[in-house]
Structures are given as C-alpha cells and as structure tokens.
N, C-alpha and C positions, 0 to 999 in steps of 0.2 A: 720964582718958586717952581713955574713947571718946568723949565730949562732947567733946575739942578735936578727936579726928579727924572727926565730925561737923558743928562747928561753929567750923572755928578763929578764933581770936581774939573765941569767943562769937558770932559774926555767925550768922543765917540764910543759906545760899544760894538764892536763886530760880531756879525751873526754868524753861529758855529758852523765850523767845515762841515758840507752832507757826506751824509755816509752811502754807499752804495756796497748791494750784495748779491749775486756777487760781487766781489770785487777784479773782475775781469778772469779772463783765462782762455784758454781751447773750450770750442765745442762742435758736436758734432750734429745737433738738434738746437732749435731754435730756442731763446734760456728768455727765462719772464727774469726780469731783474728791476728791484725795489728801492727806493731812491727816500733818504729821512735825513732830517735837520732837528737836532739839541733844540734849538733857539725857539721859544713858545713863539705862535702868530707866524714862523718864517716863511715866508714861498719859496718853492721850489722852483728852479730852471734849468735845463738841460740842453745840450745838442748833440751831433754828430757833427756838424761842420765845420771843417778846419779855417784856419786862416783871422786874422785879428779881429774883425767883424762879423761873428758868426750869427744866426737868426734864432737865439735863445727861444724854445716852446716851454708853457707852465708843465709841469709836473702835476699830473691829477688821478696818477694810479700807476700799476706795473707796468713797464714797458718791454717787450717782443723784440729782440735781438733776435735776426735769423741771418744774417752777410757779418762779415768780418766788419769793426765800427770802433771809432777809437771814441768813447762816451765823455763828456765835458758837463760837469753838472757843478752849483754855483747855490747858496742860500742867500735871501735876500730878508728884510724884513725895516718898513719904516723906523725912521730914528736911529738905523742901525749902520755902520757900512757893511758894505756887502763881505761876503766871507772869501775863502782865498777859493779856487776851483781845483776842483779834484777830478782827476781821467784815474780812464779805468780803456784797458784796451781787449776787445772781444775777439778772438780768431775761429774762424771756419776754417781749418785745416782744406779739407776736399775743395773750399771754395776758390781760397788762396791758389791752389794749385792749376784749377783750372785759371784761373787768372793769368799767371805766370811770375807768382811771389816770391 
C-alpha cells in the first residue's frame, strides 16, 4: 500500500525542473539571483563547476554572481528522481575582456 502511494502504478515521479531568475544574461554589477522548485519538500542544488563530477552545494537563499559563471542547478527530493538540470550562463562584459574572451 505504501509503495503504490509512493509510486502509483509503479512509476517513479520526477522532481520539477528549478527555475532560476534571473535566467542568465550581461551584467555589469554583481546580480543576487533566486533559485525555486514546483515540487513540495524538494532541495535545491547548484554549482559553477564544469566537468561531469561537479561538487553540488544546497541551495539556502539568494546567490551573489559577481565573475562571469555558467550556473547548473538540479531539484532533488526523496522518492522522486531527480529533475533534469537547468544552466543559466552570467557574463561580466569588462570581466571577460580583461580576461581575453
């Protein structure tokens, strides 16, 4: 019984795609950016770190983009699979520049 309420008809549910907002863009001042999940109960995760093993931190408020970041965030939530991940890429124009982007 608690596996069909869990899971009815056997299916997993996945936990909804997060939303972020902005949803990326130019900027030229450092952007507070707000990160939410549909899915009651879901945790939030996020990174900046590329590459297939990245080191996902919880999400437990606004986060301070102030360098150019390409943001990877993920909802998770028991019983659920995890949801699909959503980028969002931040640019510092003047940053890039000095870089040599």
């Amino acid at each position: 019984v608690l596996k069909e309420r869990m899971r009815p008809g056997g299916a997993w549910s996945t936990a909804a795609s997060p939303e972020i907002a902005p949803a990326g863009g130019s900027f030229a001042q450092p952007v507070e950016v707000r990160l939410s999940c549909a899915t009651d109960g879901a945790t939030i995760v996020h990174t900046t770190d590329a590459g297939e093993f990245p080191r996902w931190q919880l999400y437990s408020g606004p986060l301070t983009i102030s360098t150019s970041a390409d943001l990877r965030v993920r909802c998770a939530r028991l019983g659920y699979q995890d949801s699909a991940e959503r980028r969002a890429a931040f640019r510092n124009p003047s940053q890039d520049a000095r870089a040599g982007f």
